[in-house]
VMD Tcl script that builds the backbone (N, CA, C; Angstrom):
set m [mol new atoms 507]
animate dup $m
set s [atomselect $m all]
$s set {name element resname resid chain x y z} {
  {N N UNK 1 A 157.180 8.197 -57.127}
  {CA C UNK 1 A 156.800 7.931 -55.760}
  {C C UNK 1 A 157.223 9.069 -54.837}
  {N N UNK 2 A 158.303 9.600 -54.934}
  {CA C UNK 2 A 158.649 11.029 -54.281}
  {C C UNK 2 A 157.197 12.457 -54.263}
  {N N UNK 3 A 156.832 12.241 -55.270}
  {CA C UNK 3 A 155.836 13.325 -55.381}
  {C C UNK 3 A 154.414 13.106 -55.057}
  {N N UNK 4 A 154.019 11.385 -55.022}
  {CA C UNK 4 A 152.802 10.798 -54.523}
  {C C UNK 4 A 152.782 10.678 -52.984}
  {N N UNK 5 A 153.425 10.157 -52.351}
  {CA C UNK 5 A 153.377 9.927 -51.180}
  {C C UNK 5 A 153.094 11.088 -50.067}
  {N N UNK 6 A 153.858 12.470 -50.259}
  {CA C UNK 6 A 153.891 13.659 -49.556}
  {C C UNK 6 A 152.391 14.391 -50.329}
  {N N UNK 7 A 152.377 14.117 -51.357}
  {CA C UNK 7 A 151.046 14.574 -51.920}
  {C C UNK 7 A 149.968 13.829 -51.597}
  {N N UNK 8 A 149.782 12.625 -51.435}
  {CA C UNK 8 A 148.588 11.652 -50.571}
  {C C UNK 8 A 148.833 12.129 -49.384}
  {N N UNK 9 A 149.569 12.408 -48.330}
  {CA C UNK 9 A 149.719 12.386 -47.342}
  {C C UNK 9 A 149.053 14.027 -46.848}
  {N N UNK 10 A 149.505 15.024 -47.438}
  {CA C UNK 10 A 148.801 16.655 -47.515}
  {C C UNK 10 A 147.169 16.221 -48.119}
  {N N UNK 11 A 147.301 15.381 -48.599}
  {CA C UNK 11 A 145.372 15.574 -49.109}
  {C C UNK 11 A 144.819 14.915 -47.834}
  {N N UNK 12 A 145.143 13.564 -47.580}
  {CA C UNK 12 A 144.541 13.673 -46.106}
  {C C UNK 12 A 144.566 14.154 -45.222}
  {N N UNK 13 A 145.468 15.284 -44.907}
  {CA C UNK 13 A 145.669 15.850 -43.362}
  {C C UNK 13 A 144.845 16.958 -43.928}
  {N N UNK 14 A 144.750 17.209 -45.577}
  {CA C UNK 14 A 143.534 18.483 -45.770}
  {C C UNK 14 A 142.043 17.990 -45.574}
  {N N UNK 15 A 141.807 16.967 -45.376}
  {CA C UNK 15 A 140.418 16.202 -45.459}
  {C C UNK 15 A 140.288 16.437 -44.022}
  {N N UNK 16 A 141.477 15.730 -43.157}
  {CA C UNK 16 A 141.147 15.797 -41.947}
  {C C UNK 16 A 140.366 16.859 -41.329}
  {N N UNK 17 A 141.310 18.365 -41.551}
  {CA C UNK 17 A 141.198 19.224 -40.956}
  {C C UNK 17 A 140.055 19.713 -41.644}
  {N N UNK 18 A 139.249 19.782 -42.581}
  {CA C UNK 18 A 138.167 20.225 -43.034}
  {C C UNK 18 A 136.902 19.336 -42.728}
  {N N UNK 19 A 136.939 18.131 -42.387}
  {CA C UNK 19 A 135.730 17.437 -41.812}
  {C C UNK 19 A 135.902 17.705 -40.325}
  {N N UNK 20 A 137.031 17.885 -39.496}
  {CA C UNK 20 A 137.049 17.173 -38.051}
  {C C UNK 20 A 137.491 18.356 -37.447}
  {N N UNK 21 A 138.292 19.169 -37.693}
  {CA C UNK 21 A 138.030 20.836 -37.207}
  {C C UNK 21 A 137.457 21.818 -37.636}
  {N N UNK 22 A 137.647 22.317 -38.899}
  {CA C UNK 22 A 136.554 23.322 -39.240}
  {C C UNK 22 A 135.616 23.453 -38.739}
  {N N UNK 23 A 134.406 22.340 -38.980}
  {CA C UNK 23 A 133.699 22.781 -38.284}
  {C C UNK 23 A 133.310 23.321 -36.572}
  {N N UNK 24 A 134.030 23.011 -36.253}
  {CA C UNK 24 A 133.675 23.313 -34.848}
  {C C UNK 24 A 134.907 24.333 -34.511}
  {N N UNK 25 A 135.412 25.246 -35.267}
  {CA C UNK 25 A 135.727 26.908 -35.340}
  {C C UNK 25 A 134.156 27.781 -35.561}
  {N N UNK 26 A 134.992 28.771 -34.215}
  {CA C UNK 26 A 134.210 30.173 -34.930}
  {C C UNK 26 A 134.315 30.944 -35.948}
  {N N UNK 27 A 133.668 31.934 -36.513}
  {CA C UNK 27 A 134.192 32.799 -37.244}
  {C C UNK 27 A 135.019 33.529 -37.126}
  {N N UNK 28 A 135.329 33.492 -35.564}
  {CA C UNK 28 A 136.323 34.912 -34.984}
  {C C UNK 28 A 137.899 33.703 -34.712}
  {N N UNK 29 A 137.649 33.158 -35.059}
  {CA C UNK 29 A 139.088 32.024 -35.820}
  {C C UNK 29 A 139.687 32.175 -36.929}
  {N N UNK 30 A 138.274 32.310 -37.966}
  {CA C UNK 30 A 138.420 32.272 -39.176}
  {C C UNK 30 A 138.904 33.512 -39.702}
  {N N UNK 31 A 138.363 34.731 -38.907}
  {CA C UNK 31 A 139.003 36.037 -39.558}
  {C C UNK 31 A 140.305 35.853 -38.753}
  {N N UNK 32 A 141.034 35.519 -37.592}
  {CA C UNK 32 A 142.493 35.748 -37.447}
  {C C UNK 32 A 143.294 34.874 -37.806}
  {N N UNK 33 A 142.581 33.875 -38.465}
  {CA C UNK 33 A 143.508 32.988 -39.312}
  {C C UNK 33 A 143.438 33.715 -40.830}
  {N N UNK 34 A 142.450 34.478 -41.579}
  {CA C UNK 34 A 142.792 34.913 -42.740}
  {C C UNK 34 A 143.282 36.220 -42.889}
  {N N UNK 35 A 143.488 36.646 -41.509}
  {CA C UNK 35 A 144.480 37.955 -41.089}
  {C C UNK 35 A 145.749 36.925 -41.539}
  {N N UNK 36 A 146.285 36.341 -40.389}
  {CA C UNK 36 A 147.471 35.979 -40.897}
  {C C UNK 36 A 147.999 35.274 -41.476}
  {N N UNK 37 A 147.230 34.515 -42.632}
  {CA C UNK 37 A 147.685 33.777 -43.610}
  {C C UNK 37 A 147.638 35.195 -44.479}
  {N N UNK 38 A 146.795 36.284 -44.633}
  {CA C UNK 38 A 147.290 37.540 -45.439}
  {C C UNK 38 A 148.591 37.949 -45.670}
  {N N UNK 39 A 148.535 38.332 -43.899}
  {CA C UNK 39 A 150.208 38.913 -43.613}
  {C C UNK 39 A 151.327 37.917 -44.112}
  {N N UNK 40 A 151.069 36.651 -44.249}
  {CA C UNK 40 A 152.510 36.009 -44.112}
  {C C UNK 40 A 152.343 35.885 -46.039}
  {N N UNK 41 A 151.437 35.936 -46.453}
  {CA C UNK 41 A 151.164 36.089 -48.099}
  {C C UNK 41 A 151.823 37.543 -48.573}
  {N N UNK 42 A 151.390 38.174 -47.953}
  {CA C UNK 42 A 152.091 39.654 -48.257}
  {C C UNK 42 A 153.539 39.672 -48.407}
  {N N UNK 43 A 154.087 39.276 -46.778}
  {CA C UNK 43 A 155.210 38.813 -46.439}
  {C C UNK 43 A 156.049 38.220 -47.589}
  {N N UNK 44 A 155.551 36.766 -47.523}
  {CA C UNK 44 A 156.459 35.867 -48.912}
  {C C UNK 44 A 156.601 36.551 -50.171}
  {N N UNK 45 A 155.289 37.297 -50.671}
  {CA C UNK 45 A 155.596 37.913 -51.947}
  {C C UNK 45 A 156.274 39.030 -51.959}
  {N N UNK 46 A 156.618 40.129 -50.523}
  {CA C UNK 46 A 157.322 40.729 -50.876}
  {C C UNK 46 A 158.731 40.037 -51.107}
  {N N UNK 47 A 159.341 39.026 -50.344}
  {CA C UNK 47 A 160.677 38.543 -50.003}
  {C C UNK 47 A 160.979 37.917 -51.821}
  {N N UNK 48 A 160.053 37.188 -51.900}
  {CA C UNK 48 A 160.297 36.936 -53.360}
  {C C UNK 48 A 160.810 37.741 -54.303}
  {N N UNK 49 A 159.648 39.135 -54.771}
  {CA C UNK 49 A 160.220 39.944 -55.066}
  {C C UNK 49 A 160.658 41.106 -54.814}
  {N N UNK 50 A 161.573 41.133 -54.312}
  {CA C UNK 50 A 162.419 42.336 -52.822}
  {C C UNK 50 A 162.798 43.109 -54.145}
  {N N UNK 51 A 163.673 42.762 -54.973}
  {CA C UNK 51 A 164.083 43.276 -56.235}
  {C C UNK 51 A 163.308 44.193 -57.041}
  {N N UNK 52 A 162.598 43.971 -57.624}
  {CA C UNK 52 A 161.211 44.632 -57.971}
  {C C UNK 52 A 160.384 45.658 -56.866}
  {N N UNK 53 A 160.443 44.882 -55.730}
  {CA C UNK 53 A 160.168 46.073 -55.366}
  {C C UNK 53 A 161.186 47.587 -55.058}
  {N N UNK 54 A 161.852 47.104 -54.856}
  {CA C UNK 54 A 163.191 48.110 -54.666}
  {C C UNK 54 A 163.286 49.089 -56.001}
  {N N UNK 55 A 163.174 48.660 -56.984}
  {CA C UNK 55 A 163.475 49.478 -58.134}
  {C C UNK 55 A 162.367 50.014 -58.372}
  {N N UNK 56 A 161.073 50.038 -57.699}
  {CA C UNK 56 A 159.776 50.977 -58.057}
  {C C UNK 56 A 159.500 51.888 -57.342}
  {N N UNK 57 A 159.414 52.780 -57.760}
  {CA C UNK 57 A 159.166 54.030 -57.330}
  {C C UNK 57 A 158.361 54.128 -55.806}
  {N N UNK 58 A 158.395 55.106 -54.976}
  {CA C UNK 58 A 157.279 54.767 -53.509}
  {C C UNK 58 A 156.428 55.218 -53.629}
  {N N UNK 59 A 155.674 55.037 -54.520}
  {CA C UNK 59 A 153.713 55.370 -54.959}
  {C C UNK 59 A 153.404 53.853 -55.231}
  {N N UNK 60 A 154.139 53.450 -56.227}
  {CA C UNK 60 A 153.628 51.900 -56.664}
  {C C UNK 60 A 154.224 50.980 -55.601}
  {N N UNK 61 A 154.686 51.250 -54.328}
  {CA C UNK 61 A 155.105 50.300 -53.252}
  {C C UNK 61 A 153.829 50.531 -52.443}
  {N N UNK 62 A 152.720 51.663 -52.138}
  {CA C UNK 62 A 152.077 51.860 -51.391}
  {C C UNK 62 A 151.038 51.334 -52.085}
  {N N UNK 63 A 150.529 51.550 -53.513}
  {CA C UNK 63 A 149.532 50.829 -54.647}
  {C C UNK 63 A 149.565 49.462 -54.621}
  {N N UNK 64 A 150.324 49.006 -53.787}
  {CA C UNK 64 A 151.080 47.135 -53.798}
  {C C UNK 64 A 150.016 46.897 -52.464}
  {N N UNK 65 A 150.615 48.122 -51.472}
  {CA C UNK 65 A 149.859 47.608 -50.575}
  {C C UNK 65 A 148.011 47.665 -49.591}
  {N N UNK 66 A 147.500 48.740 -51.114}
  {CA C UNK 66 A 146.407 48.882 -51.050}
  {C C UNK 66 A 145.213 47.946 -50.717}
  {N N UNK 67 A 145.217 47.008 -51.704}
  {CA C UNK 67 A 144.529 46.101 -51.237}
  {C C UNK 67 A 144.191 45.350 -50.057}
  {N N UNK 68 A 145.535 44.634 -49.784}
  {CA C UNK 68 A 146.044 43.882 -48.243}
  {C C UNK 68 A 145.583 44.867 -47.089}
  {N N UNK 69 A 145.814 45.967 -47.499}
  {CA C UNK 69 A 145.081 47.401 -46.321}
  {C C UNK 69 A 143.522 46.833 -45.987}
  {N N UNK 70 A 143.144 47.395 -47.436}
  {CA C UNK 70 A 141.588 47.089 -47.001}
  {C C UNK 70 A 140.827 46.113 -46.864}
  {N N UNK 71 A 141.886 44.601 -46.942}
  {CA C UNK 71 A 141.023 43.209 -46.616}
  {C C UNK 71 A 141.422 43.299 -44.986}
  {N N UNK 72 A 142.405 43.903 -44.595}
  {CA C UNK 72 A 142.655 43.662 -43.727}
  {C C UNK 72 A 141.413 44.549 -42.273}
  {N N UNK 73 A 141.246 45.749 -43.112}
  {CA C UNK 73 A 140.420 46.798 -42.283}
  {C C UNK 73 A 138.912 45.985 -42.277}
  {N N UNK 74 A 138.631 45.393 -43.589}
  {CA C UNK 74 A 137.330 45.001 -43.495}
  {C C UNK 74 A 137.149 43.393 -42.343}
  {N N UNK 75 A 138.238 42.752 -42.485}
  {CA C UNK 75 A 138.464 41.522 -41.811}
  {C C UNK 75 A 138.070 41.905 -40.183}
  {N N UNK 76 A 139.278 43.198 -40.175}
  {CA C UNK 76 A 138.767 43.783 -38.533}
  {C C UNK 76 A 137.720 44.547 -37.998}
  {N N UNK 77 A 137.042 44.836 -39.318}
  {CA C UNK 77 A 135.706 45.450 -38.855}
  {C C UNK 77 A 134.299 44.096 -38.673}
  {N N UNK 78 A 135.097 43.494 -39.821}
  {CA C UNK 78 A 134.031 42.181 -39.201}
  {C C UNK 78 A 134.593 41.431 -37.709}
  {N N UNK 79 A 135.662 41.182 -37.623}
  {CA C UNK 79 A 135.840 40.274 -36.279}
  {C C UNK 79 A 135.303 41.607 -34.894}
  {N N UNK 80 A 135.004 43.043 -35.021}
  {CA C UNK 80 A 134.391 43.966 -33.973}
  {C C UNK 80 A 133.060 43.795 -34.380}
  {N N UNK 81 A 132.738 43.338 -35.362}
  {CA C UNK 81 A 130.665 42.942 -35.524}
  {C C UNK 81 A 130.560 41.933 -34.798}
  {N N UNK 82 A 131.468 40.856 -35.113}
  {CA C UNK 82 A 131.283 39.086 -34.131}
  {C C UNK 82 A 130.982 39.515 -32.878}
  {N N UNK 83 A 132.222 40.390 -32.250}
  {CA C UNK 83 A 132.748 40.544 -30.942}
  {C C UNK 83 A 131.580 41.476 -30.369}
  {N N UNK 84 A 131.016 42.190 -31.109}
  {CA C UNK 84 A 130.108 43.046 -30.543}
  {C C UNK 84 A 128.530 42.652 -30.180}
  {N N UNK 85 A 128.488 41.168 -31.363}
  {CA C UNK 85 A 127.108 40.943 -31.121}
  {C C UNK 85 A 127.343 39.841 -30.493}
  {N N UNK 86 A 128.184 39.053 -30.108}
  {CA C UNK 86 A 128.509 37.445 -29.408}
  {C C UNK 86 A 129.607 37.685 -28.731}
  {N N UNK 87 A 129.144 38.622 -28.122}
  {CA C UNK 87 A 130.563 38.142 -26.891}
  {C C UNK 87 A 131.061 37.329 -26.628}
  {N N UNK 88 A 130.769 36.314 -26.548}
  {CA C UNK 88 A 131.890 34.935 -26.161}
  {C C UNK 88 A 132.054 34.578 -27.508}
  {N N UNK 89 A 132.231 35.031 -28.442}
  {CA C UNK 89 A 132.992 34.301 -29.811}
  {C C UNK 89 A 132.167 32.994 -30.284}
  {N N UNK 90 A 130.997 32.791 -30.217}
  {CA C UNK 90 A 130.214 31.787 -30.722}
  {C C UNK 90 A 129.100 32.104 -31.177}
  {N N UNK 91 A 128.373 31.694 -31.999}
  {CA C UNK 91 A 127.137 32.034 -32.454}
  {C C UNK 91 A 126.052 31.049 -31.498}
  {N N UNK 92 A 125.212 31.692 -31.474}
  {CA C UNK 92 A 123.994 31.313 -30.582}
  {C C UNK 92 A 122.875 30.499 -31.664}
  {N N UNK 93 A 122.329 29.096 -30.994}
  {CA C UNK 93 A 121.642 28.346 -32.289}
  {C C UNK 93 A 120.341 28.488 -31.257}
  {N N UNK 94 A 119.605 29.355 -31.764}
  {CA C UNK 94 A 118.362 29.250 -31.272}
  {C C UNK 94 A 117.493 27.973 -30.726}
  {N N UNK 95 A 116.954 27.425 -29.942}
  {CA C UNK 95 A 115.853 26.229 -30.216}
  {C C UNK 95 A 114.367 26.870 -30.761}
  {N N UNK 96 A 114.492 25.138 -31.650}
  {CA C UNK 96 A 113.513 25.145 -32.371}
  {C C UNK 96 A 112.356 24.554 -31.517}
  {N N UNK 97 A 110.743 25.029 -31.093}
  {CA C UNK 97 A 110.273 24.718 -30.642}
  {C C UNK 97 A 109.176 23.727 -31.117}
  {N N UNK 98 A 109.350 23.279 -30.731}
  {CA C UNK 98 A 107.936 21.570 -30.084}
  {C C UNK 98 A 106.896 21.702 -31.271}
  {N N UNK 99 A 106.320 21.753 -32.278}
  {CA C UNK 99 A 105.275 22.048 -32.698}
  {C C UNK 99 A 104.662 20.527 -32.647}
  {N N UNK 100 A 103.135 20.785 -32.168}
  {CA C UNK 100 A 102.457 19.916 -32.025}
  {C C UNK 100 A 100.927 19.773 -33.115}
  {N N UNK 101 A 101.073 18.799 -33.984}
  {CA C UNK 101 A 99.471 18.524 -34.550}
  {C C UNK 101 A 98.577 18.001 -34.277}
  {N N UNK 102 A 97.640 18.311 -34.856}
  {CA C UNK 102 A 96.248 17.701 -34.220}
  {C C UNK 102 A 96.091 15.704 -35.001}
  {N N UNK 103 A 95.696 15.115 -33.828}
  {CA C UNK 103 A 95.188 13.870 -34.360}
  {C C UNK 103 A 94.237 13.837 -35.520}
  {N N UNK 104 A 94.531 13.020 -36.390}
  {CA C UNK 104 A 93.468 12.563 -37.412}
  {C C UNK 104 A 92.126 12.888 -36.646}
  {N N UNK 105 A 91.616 12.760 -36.043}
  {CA C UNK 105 A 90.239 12.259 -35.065}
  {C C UNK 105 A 89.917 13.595 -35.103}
  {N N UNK 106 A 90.412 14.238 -34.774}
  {CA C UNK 106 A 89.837 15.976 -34.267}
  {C C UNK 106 A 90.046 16.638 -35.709}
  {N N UNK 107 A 90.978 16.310 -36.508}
  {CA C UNK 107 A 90.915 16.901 -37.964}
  {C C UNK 107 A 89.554 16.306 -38.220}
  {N N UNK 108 A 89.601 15.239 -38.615}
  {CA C UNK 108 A 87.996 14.973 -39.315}
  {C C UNK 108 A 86.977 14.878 -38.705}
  {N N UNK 109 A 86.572 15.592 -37.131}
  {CA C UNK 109 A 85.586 15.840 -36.829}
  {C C UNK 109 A 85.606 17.644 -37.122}
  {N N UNK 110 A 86.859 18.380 -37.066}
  {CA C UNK 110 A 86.285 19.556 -37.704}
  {C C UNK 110 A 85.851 19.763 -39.621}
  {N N UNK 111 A 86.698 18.756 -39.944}
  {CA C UNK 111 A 85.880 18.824 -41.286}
  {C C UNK 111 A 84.764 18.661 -41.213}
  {N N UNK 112 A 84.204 17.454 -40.650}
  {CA C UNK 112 A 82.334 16.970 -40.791}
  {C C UNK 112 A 81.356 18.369 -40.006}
  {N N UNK 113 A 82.248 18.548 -38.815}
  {CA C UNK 113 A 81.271 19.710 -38.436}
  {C C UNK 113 A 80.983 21.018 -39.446}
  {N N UNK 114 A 82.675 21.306 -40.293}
  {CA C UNK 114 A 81.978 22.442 -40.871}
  {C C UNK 114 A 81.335 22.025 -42.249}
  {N N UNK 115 A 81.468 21.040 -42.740}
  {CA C UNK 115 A 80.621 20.874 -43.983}
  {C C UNK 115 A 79.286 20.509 -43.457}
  {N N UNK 116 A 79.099 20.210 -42.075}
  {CA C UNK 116 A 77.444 19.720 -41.545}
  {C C UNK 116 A 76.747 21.566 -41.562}
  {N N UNK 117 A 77.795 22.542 -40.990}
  {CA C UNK 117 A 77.478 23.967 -41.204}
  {C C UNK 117 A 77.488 24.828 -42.333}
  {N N UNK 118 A 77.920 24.123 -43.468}
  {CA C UNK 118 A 77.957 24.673 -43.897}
  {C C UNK 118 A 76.176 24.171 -45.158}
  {N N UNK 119 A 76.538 23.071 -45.044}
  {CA C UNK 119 A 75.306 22.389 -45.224}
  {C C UNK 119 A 73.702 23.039 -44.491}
  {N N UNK 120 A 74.001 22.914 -43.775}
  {CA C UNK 120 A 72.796 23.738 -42.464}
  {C C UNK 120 A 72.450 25.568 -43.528}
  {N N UNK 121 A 73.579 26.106 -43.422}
  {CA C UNK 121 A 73.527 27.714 -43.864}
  {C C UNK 121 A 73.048 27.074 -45.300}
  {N N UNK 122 A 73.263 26.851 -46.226}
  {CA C UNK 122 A 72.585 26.386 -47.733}
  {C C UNK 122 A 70.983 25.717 -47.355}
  {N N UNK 123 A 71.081 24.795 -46.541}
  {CA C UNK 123 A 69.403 24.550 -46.060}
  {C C UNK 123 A 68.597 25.840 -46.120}
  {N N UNK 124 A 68.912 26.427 -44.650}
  {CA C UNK 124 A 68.268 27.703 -43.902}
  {C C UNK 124 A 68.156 28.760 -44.963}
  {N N UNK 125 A 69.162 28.998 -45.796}
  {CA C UNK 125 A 69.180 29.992 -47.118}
  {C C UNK 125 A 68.218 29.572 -48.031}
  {N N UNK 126 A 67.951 28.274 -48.479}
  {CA C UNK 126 A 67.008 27.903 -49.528}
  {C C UNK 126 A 65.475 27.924 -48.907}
  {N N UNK 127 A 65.035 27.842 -47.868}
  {CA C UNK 127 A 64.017 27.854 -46.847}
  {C C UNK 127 A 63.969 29.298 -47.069}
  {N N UNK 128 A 64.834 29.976 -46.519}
  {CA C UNK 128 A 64.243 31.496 -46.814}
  {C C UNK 128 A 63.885 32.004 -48.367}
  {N N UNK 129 A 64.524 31.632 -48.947}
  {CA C UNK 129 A 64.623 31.782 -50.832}
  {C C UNK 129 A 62.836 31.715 -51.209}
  {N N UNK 130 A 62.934 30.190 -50.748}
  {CA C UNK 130 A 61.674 29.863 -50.873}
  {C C UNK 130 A 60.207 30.032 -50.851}
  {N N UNK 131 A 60.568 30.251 -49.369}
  {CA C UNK 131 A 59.210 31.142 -48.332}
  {C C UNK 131 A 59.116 32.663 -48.926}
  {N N UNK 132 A 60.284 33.141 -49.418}
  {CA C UNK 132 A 60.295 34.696 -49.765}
  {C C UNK 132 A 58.941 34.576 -51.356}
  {N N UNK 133 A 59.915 33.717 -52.168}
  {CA C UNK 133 A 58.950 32.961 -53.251}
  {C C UNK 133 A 57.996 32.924 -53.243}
  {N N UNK 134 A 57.240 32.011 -52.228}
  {CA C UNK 134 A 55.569 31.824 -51.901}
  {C C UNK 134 A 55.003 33.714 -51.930}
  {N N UNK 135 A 55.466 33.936 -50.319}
  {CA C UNK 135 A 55.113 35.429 -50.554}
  {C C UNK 135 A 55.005 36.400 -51.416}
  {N N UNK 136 A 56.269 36.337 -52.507}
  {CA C UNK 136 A 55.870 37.221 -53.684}
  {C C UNK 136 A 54.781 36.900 -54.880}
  {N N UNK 137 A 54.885 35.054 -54.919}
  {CA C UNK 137 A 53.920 35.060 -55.704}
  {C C UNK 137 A 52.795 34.836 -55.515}
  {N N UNK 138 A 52.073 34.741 -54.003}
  {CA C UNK 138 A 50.779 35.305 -53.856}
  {C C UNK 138 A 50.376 36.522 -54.156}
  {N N UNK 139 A 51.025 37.350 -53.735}
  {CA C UNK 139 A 50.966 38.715 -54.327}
  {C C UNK 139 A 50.687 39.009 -55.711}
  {N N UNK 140 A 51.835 38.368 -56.583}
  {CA C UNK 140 A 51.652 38.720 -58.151}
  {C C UNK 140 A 50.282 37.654 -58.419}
  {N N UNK 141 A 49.928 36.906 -57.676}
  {CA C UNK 141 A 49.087 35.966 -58.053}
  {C C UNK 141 A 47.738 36.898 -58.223}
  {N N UNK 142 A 47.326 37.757 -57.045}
  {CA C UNK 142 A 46.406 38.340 -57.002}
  {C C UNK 142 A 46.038 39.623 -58.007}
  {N N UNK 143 A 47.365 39.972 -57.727}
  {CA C UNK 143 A 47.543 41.377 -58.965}
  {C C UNK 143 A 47.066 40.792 -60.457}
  {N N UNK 144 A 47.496 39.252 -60.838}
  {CA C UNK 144 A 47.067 38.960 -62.564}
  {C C UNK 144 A 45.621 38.775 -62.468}
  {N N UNK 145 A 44.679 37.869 -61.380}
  {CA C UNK 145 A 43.318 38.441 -61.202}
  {C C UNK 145 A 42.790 38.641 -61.533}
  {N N UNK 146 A 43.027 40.395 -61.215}
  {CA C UNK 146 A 42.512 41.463 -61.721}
  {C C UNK 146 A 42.838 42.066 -63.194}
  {N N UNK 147 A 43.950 41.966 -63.317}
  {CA C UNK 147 A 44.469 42.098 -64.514}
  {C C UNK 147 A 44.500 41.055 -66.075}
  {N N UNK 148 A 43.443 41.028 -66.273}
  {CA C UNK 148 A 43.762 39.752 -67.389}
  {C C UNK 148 A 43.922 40.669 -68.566}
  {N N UNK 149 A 45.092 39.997 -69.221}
  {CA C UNK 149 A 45.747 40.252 -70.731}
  {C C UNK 149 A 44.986 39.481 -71.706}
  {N N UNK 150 A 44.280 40.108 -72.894}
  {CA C UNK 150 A 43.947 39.720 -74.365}
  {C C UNK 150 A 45.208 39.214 -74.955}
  {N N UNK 151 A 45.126 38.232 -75.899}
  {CA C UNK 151 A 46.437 37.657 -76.776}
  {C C UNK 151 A 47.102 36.292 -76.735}
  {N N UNK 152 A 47.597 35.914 -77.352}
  {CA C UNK 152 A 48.097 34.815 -77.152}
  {C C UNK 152 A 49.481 34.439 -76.195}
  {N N UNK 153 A 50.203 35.020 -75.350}
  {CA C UNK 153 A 50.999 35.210 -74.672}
  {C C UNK 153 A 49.824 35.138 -73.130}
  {N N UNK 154 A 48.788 34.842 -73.011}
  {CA C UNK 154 A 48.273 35.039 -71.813}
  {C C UNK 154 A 48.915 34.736 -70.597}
  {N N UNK 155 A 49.359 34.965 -69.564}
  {CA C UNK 155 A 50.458 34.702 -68.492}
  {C C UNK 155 A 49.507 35.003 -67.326}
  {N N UNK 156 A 49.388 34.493 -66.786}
  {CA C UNK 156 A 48.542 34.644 -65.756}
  {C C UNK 156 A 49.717 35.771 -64.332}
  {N N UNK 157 A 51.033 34.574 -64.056}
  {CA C UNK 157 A 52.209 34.985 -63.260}
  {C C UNK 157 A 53.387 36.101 -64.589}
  {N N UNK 158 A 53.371 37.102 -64.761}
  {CA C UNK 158 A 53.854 38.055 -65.096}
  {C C UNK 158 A 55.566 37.721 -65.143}
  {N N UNK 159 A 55.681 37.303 -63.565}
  {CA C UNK 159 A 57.286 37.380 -63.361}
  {C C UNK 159 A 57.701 35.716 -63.980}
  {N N UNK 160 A 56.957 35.020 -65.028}
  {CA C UNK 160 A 57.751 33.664 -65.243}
  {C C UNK 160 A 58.432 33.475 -66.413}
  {N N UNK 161 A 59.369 32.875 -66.678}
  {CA C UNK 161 A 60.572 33.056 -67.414}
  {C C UNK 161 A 60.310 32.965 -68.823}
  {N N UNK 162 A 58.861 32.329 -69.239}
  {CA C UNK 162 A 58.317 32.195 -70.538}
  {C C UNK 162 A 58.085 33.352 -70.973}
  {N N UNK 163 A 58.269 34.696 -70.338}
  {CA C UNK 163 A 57.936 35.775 -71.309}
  {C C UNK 163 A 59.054 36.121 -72.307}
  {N N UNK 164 A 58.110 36.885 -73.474}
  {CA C UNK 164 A 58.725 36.906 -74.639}
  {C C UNK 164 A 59.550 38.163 -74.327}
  {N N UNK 165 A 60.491 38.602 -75.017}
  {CA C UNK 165 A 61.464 40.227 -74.895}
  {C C UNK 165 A 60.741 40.963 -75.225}
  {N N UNK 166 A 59.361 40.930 -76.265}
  {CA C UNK 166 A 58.890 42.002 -76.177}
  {C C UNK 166 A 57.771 42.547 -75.327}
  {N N UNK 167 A 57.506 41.396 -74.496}
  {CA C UNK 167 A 56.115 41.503 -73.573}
  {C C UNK 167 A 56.969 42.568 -72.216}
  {N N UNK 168 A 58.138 42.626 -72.114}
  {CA C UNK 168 A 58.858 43.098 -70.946}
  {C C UNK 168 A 58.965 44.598 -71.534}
  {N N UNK 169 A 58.895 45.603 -72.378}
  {CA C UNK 169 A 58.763 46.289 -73.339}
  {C C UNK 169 A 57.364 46.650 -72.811}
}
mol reanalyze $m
mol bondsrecalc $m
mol representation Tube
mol addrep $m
């Protein structure tokens, strides 16, 4: 019971603070709180081992502190990006704007209109197809006429699909 109670008691005050503050920190919180939870990490581990460090040479005391350098430089180059693009230390939540759709009613009167157009252009196209048709085959009509073929293939219309492959030859 010594080790449950203080241990239930740290898991909820960690729940707390991760549902009911976190969120509503900035980032420019978050980097000077992991500034100095760094420093005081640095801190403890040197005090821990003061010993060790003492007996190492001063290249591998500065190699110790390489790292912690450059989380620390990058930490402060990010909290001067925050600061530079959000001046007041908050991020800006854009609004999302209004989008509005069209009623059923006006959707399916532009469907019917364009399949009624599109219907219409296939009419007007087959009408011309057609009429073009008549015209050419009066023409060839007159030209066979004059032209009559000996044989059993007699074709009066030249251009109709009953000819043989070798009559096109």
């Amino acid at each position: 019971m010594e080790f449950f109670i203080p241990g239930l008691f740290l898991f909820l005050f960690a729940i707390a603070v991760s549902f009911l503050i976190a969120p509503k920190t900035t980032p420019l919180i978050a980097s000077i709180l992991s500034i100095v939870f760094l420093v005081y990490g640095v801190y403890d581990h040197y005090m821990m081992f003061a010993s060790e460090y003492r007996l190492s040479t001063w290249q591998d005391g500065v190699k110790i502190y390489a790292p912690a350098i450059m989380i620390i430089a990058i930490i402060l180059f990010i909290i001067y990006g925050i600061l530079s693009f959000f001046t007041s230390g908050e991020v800006p939540v854009p609004s999302v704007p209004a989008i509005t759709l069209p009623t059923t009613n006006t959707v399916t009167e532009t469907i019917v209109n364009s399949i009624s157009n599109v219907a219409n252009d296939i009419s007007n196209t087959t009408n011309n197809i057609l009429s073009l048709n008549e015209t050419t085959g009066n023409q060839n009509g007159n030209k066979n006429k004059n032209n009559t073929m000996k044989g059993p293939n007699n074709n009066k219309n030249k251009n109709a699909l009953s000819r043989s492959f070798l009559e096109t030859l």
